[in-house]
TILO-288772 format. One line per field, with one value per residue (C-alpha): y, z, x. Coordinates in steps of 0.2 Angstrom, whole numbers, plus 5000, padded with zeros to 4 digits. Layout:
N
Y = c(Y|...)
Z = c(Z|...)
X = c(X|...)
END
This chain:
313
Y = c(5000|5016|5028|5044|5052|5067|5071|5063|5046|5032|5023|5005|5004|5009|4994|4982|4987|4991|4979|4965|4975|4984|4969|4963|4978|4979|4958|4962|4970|4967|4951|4945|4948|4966|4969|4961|4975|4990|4985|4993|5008|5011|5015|5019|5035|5035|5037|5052|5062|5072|5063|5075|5070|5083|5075|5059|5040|5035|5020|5032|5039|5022|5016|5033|5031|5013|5017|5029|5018|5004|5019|5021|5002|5000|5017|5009|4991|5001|5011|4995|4984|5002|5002|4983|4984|4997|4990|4972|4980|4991|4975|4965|4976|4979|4961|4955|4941|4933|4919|4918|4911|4922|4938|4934|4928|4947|4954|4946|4949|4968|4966|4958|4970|4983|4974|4971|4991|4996|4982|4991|4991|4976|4964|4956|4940|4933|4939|4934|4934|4931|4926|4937|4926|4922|4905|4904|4890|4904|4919|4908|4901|4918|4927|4916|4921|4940|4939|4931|4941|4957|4952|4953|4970|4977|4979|4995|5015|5020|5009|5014|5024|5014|5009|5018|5008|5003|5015|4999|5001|5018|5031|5041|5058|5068|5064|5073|5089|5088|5084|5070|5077|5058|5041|5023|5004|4987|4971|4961|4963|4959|4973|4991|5006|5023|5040|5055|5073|5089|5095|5114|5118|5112|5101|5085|5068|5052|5039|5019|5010|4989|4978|4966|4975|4976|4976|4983|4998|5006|5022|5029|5046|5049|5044|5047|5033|5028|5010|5009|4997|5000|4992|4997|5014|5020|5023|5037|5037|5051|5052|5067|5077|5083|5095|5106|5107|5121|5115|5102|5111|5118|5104|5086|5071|5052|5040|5022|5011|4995|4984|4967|4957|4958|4942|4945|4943|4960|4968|4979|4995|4997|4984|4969|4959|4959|4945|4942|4922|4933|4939|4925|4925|4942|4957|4976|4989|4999|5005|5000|4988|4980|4979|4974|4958|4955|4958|4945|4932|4935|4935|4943|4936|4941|4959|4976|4990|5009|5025|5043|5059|5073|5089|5108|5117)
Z = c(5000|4993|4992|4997|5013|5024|5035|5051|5044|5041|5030|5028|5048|5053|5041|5047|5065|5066|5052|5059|5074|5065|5056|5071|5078|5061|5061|5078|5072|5054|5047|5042|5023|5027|5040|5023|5013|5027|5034|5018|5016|5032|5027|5011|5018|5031|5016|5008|5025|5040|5052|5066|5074|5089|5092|5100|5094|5076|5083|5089|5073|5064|5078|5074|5054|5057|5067|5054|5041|5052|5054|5037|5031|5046|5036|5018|5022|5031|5015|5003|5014|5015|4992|4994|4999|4994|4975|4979|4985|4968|4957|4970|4965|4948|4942|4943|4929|4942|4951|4969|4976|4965|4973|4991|4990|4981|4994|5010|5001|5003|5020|5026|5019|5029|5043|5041|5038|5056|5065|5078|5072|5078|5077|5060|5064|5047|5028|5014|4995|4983|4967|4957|4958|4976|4983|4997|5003|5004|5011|5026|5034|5032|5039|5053|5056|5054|5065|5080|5079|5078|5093|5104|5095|5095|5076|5076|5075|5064|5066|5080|5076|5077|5095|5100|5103|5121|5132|5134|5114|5112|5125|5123|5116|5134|5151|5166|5156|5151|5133|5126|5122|5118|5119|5112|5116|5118|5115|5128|5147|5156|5139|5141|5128|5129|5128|5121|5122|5129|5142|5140|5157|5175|5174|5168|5170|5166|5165|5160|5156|5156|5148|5164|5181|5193|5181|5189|5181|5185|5173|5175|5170|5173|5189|5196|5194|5199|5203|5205|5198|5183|5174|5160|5167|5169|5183|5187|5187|5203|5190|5183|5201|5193|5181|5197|5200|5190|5173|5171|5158|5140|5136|5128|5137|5135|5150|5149|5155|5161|5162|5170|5174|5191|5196|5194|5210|5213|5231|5233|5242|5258|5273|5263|5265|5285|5282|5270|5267|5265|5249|5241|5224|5222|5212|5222|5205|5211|5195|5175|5177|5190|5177|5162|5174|5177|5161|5155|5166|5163|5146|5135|5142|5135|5141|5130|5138|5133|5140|5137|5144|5146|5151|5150|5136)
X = c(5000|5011|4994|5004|4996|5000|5016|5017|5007|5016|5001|5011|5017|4998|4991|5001|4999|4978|4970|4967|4962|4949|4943|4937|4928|4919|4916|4910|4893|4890|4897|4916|4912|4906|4920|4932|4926|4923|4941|4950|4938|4945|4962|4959|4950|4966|4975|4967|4972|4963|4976|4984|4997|4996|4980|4988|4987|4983|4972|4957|4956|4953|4940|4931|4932|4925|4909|4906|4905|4897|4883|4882|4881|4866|4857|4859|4851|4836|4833|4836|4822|4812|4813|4810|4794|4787|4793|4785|4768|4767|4770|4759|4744|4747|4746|4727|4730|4747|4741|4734|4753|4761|4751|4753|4769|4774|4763|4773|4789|4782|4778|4794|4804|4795|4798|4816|4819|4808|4818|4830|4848|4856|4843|4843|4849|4848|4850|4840|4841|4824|4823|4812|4799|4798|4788|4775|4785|4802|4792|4780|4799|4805|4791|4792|4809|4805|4792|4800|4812|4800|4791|4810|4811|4792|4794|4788|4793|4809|4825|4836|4852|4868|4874|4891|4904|4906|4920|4933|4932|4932|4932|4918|4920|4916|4917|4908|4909|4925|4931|4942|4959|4967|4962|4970|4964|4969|4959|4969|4974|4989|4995|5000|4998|5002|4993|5002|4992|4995|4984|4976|4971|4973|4956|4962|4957|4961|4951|4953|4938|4938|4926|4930|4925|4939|4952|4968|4977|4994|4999|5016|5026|5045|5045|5027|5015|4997|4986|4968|4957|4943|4926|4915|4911|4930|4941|4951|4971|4976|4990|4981|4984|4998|4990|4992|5008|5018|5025|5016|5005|5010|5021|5019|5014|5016|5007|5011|4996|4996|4979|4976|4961|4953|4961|4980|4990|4995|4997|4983|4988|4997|4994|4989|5005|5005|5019|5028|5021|5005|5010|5021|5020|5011|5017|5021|5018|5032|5035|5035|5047|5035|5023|5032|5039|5020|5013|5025|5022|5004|5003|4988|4971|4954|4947|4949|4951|4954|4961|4957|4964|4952|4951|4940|4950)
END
């Protein structure tokens, strides 16, 4: 992939890195041939530019590029189904000399595709093709699909717009009033990223969320660092205290973040090793060598995660 791209993108290193990535947050909630398809679109408009570097991590960027197209595919089937019947009812009464089956078979066809399109984004759980000349034999099984589904769904009002993505995906865009300055994920615990932004006034947070609740987080600076532990509605890193404390604004930032599930045997907080056969075999995150030892003996285990720095500017 050599499609020139703006200064400060390296398009080939960014492929390589977020595809397969991507692919899966687009498999995820369409299907693995949509994600096949929607995957390249991503970097093809990647490619043709909008990327800042001074905005922080590259992978943000993607996942927001990627919902919007997953938006878009979910608009597109509701106005296909929506022309569907609308077409089928037209040919349906315009035919008096078709036969009985042929008719009622047209007219369900109609029907179903207006179902299909008031259905709540999300919810079609199965994909259809018909021949022009559809059978009451093909149209009764999927009616009967339609409809169960319809009555899980109510089946009626407009379709739903698509679902944002969930905050251990992608941090969401504002936080308690505050607005998101940079954000970056991971797909796997006991895995550590970091977070590069430059804060624009002293009210800064930074917050981790984690798909698994209880998930512990260390983030680390130079030589200032800070635990705690996070879930699906974030956790805040007391890291961020030091937007106080003078110079710490008006100059470039890079956080490393460590996540690991709930159950990783880590020394929680002072006084929890009364002796020291208390805590064999547990894990002090004195610092990001502390980390990294854990991480590795860890490995990777299931449960994405995300960070995001925020603040009032």
């Amino acid at each position: 992939m050599n499609t020139p791209t703006r200064p400060g993108l390296d398009l080939d290193q960014v492929f390589d890195a977020y595809f397969p990535e991507i692919h899966r947050y687009i498999a995820r909630r369409l299907s693995r041939d949509d994600a096949d398809d929607l995957a390249g679109e991503v970097f093809l408009i990647a490619a043709e530019g909008g990327y800042e570097p001074s905005r922080g991590d590259v992978k943000p960027w993607l996942y927001g590029i990627a919902t919007k197209l997953i938006s878009r595919h979910h608009r597109s089937e509701v106005r296909r189904w929506r022309a569907l019947s609308r077409t089928v009812e037209r040919e349906a009464h315009s035919h008096e000399d078709t036969t009985l089956a042929r008719v009622t078979a047209g007219a369900l066809t109609g029907r179903l595709a207006g179902a299909l399109a008031r259905l709540a984004t999300g919810t079609w759980c199965c994909w259809w093709r018909w021949a022009a000349s559809p059978t009451l034999a093909t149209v009764a099984v999927v009616m009967t699909v339609v409809m169960a589904v319809s009555n899980l769904t109510d089946g009626t009002g407009p379709a739903s717009p698509a679902s944002p993505p969930p905050a251990f995906e992608e941090p969401p865009h504002a936080y308690k009033g505050l607005n998101r300055l940079a954000a970056t994920a991971a797909p796997r615990s006991a895995a550590k990223e970091r977070l590069r932004f430059r804060p624009t006034s002293e009210n800064v947070k930074l917050v981790i969320f984690c798909q698994e609740p209880g998930s512990i987080f260390f983030t680390s600076e130079g030589t200032s660092s800070a635990a705690g532990t996070c879930g699906p509605d974030g956790g805040l890193s007391m890291l961020a205290d030091k937007a106080y404390e003078p110079g710490w604004l008006g100059r470039d930032h890079e956080i490393t973040v460590w996540v690991f599930p709930p159950d990783a045997p880590v020394v929680r907080g002072r006084g929890a090793c009364p002796s020291k056969a208390a805590c064999e075999g547990k894990h002090e995150l004195s610092g990001p060598k502390a980390a990294d030892r854990l991480a590795a003996e860890l490995g990777e285990r299931p449960g994405a995660w995300s960070v995001a720095a925020y603040d009032a500017g």
